[in-house]
C-alpha positions as CSV (number, residue, x, y, z in Angstrom):
1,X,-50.0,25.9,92.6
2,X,-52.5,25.5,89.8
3,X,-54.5,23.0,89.6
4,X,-57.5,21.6,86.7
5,X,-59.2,18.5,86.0
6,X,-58.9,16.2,83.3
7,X,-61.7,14.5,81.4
8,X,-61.9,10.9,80.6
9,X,-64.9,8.6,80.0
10,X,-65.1,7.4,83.6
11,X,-66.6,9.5,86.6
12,X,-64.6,12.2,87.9
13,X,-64.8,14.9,90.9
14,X,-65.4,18.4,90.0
15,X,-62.9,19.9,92.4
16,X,-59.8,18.2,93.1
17,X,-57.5,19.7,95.5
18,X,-53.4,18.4,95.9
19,X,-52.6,16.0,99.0
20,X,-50.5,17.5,101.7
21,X,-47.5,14.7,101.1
22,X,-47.8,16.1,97.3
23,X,-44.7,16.3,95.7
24,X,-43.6,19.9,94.5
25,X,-44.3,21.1,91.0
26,X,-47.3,22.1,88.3
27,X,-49.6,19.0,88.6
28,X,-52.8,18.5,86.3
29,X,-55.1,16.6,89.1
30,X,-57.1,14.1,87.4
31,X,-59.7,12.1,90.0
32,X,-60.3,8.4,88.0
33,X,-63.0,5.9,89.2
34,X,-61.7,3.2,87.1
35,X,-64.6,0.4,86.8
36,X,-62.3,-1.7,84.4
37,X,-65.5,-1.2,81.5
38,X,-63.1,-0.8,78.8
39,X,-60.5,-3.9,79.6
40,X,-59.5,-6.2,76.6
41,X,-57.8,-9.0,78.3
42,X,-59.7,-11.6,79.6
43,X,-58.3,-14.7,81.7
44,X,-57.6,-18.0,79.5
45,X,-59.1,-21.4,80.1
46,X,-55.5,-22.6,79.4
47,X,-52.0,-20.5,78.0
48,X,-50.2,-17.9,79.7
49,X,-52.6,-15.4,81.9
50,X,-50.9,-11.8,80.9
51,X,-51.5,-8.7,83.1
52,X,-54.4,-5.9,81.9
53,X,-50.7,-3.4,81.7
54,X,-51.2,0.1,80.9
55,X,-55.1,1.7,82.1
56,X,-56.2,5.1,82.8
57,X,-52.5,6.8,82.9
58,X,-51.3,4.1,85.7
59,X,-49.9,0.5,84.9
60,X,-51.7,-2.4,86.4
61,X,-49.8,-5.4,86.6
62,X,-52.9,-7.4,87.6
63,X,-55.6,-10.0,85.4
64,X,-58.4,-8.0,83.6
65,X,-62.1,-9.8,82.3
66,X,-65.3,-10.3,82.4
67,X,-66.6,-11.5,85.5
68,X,-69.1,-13.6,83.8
69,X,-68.1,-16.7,81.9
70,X,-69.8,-16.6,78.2
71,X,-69.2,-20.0,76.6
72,X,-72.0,-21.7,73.9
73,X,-74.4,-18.9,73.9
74,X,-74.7,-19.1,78.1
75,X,-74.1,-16.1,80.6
76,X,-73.2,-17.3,83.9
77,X,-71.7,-15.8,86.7
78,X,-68.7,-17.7,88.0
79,X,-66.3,-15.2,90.2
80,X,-67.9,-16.0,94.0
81,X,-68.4,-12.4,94.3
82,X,-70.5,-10.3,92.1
83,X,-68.9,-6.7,90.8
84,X,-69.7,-3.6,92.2
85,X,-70.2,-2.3,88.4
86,X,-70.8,-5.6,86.2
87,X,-69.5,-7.0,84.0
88,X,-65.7,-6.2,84.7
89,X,-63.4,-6.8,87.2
90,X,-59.3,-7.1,88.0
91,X,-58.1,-9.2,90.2
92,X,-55.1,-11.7,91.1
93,X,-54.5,-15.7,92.2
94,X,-52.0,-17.8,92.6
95,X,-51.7,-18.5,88.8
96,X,-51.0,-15.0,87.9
97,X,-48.1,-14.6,90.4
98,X,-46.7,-17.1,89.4
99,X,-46.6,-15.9,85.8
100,X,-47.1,-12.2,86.2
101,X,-44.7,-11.9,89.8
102,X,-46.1,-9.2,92.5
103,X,-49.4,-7.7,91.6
104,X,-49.3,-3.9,91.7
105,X,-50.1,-0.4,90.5
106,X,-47.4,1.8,89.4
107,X,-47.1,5.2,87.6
108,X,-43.3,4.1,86.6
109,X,-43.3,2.8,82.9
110,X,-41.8,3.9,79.5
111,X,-43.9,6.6,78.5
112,X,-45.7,7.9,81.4
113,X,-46.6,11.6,82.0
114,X,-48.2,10.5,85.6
115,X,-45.4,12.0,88.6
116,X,-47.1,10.1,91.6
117,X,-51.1,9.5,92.5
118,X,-53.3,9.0,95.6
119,X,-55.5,6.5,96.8
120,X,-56.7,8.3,99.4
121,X,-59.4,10.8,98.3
122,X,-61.6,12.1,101.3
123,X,-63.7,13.9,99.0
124,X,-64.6,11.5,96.4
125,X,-68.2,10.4,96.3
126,X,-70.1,9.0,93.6
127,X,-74.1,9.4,94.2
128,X,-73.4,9.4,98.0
129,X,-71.0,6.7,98.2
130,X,-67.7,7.2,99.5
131,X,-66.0,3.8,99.0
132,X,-62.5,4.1,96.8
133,X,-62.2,0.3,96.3
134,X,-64.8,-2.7,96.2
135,X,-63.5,-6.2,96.7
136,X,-63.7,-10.1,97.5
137,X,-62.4,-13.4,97.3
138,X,-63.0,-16.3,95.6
139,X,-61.8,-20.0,96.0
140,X,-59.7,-21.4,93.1
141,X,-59.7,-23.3,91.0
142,X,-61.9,-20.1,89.3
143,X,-64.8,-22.4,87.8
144,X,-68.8,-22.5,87.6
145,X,-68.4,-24.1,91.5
146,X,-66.5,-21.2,92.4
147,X,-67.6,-19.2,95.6
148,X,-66.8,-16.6,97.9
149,X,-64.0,-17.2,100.6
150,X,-62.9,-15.6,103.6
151,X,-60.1,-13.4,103.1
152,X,-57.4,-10.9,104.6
153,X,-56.1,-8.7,101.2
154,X,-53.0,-6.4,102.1
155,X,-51.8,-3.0,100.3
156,X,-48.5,-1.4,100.5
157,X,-47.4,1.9,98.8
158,X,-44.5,3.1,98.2
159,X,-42.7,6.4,97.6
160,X,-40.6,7.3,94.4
161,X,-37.5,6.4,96.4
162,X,-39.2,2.8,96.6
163,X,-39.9,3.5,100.7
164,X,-42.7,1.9,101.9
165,X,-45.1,4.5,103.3
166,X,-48.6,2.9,103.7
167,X,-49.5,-0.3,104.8
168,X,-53.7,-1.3,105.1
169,X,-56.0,-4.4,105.2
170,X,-58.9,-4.9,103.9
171,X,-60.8,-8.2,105.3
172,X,-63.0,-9.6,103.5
173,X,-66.0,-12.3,104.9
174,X,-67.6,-15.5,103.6
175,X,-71.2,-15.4,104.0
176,X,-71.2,-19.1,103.3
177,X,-73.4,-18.7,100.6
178,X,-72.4,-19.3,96.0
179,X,-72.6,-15.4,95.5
180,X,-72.4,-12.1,97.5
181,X,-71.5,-8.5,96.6
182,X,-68.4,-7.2,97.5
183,X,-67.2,-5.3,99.9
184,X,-66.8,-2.0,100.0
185,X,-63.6,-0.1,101.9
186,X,-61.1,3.1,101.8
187,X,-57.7,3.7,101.7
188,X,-56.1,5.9,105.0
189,X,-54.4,9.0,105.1
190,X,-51.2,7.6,104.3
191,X,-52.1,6.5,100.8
192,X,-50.7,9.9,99.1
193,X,-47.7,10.4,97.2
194,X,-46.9,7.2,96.1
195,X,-45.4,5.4,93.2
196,X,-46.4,1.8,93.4
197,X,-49.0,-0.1,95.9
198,X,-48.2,-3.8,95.9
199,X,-51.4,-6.1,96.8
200,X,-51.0,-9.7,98.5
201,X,-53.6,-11.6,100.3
202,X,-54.2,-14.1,103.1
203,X,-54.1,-17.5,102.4
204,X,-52.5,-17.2,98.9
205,X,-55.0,-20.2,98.3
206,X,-57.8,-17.7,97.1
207,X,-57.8,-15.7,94.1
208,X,-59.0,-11.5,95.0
209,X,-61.7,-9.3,92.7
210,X,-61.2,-5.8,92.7
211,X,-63.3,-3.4,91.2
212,X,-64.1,0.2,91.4
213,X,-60.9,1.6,92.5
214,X,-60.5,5.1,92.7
215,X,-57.0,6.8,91.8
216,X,-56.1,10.5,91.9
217,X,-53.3,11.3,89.3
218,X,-50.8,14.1,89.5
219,X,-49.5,14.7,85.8
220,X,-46.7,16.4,85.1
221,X,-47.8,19.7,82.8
């Protein structure tokens, strides 16, 4: 099988190699560290909170913004947990599930060219730093008194025959303080092949920040 890399504006690997639950068939293997730098959609004060949608080849059905609240002429940091790589973030609360349903990632939409994608990638690193998701939680309402809270987030992927296939928590711990960094984790071995990873978390009383996750794409040549 041949294999090349990609090039977007977001760090990549220089060799990338397929997974062993790889689907058959000629893949261009595209490694994305997607920092959510270049996201529009920010969450509203009031209206309808929409999901950040299509971003790097997969669909993210998930709230998009700046992490920092910038409201007459002030900067001030108001998420609980500060981003891995400021000043964006995704994330998701009990607002957007209500509006947006399940949050998730998916490479099943209208005019995608991605077959399936990893999030396990043993041999990413970016300047010695292994981690292929950063994350946190926050207590809601998401306000200036926000801060970090205790948390248990869940991810589930799935196959292209909608199987479920991976299961993983990630836990993530209050230092009792207004602002910490997040944490940093990876996904298991049994992150490969998949079509759509569904995130929940525990209580469904906090709102989750995500940042820094790293994707490997198979697209169909």
């Amino acid at each position: 099988m041949k294999t090349s890399i990609a090039i977007l504006a977001l760090p990549f690997l220089a060799i990338a190699s397929p997974s062993p639950a790889t689907p058959p068939g000629n893949f261009e293997i595209i490694t994305v560290n997607n920092n959510f730098e270049t996201t529009m959609n920010d969450v509203p004060v009031v209206g309808t909170v929409g999901s950040l949608g299509v971003y790097n080849l997969l669909y993210w059905n998930v709230v998009a913004g700046d992490a920092a609240l910038k409201r007459k002429k002030r900067q001030v940091t108001i998420t609980g947990v500060t981003p891995h790589t400021p000043p964006n973030t995704i994330g998701f609360g009990v607002r957007s599930r209500l509006e947006n349903g399940v949050p998730y990632i998916s490479s099943t939409y209208a005019t995608s060219t991605i077959d399936h994608f990893d999030l396990y990638v043993p041999d990413y690193a970016n300047n010695g730093d292994r981690n292929t998701i950063y994350y946190g939680c926050v207590s809601v309402p998401v306000t200036e008194a926000t801060t970090p809270a205790s948390c248990v987030m869940t991810a589930k992927g799935f196959d292209a025959a909608g199987k479920q296939v991976a299961k993983v928590d990630f836990a993530f711990k209050s230092l009792g303080g207004r602002l910490q960094p997040m944490t940093g984790g990876s996904f298991p071995k049994e992150f490969v092949g998949l079509n759509r990873v569904e995130f929940s978390v525990s209580p469904k009383t906090v709102a989750v920040e995500l940042d820094n996750v790293v994707t490997r794409l198979y697209q169909r040549k």
